[in-house]
NUSE-95110 format. One record per atom (N, C-alpha, C, O): x, y, z. Coordinates in steps of 0.1 Angstrom, whole numbers, plus 5000, padded with zeros to 4 digits. Layout:
BEGIN
XYZ;...
//
This chain:
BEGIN
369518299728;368118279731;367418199719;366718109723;367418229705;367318189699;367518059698;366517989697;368918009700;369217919696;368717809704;368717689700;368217849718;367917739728;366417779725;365917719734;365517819719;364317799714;364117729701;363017679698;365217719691;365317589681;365517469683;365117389675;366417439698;366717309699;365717279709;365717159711;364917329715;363517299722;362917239717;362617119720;362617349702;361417319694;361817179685;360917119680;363017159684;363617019676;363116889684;362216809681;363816879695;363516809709;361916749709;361516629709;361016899711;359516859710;358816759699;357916679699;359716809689;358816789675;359616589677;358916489674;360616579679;361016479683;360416389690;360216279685;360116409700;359016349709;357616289706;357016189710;357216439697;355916379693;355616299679;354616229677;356816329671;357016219663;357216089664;356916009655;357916039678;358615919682;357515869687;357715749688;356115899691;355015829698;354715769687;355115819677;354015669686;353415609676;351715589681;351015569691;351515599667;349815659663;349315549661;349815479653;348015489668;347215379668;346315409652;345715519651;346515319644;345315359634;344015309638;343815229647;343215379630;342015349631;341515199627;341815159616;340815119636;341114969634;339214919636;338714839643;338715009625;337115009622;336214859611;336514829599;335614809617;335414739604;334714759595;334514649588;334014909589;333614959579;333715109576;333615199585;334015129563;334515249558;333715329548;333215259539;333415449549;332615539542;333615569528;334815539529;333315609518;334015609506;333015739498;332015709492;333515869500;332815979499;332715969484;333615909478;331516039473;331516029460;332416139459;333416129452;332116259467;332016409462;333616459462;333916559456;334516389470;335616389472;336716239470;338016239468;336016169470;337016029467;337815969476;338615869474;337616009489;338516029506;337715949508;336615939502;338515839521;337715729525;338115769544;339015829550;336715699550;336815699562;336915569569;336015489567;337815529577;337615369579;337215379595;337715299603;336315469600;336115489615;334915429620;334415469630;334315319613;333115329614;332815129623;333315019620;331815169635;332015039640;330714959634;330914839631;329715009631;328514949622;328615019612;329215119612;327914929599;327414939589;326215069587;326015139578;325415059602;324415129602;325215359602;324915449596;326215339612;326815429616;327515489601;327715609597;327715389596;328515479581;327415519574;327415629569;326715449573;325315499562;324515619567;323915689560;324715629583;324215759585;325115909584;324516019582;326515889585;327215949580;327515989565;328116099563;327215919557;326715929542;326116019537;326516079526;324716059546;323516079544;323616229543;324116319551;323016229531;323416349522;323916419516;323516529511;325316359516;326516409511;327016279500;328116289494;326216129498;326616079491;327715999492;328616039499;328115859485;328915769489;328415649491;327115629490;329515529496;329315409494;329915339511;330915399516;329315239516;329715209528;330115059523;329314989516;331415019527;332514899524;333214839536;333814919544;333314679538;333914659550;335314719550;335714769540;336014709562;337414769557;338514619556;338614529565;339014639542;339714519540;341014519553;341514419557;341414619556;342514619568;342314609583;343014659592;340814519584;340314569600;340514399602;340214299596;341414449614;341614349623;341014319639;341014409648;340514219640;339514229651;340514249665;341714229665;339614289680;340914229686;340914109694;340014039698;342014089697;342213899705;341613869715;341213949724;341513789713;340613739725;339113699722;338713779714;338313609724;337613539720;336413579715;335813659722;336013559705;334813619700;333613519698;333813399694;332613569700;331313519694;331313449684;331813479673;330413289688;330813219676;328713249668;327913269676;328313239653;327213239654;327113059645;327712989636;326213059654;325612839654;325012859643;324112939642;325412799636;323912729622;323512599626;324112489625;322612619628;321412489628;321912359621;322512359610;321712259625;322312139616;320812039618;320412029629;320211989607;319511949601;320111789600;321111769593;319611689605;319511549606;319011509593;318011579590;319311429585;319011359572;318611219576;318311139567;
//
């Protein structure tokens, strides 16, 4: 009995190791003072700074945030005739 509750428990741990884990793919990251741990879950600037709030830290884009495909918003600058 034993033994067929080890190789279950091998089996399972197998399985959930073999899934693969989406990282968090945020474009700004909380950077706690009080601990030195960073959070990169953050979809605004505004959302990290409120997470901050009170406990201290720094809000930074995340240098590993990749947007995703497919077409995005372009923003137009004005072009000025000379």
């Amino acid at each position: 009995m034993k033994s067929l509750l080890f190789v279950l428990g091998i089996l399972a741990g197998t399985a959930v190791l073999g899934t693969s884990a989406q990282a968090q793919n945020y474009p700004w990251c909380a950077i706690y003072s009080a601990f030195g741990a960073r959070n990169c879950g953050f979809a605004t600037f505004e959302q990290c700074q409120e997470n901050l709030r009170g406990i201290g830290g720094v809000c930074n884009p995340n240098a590993m945030y990749e947007p995703p495909p497919g077409p995005h918003p372009h923003i137009r600058k004005s072009h000025t005739n000379s």
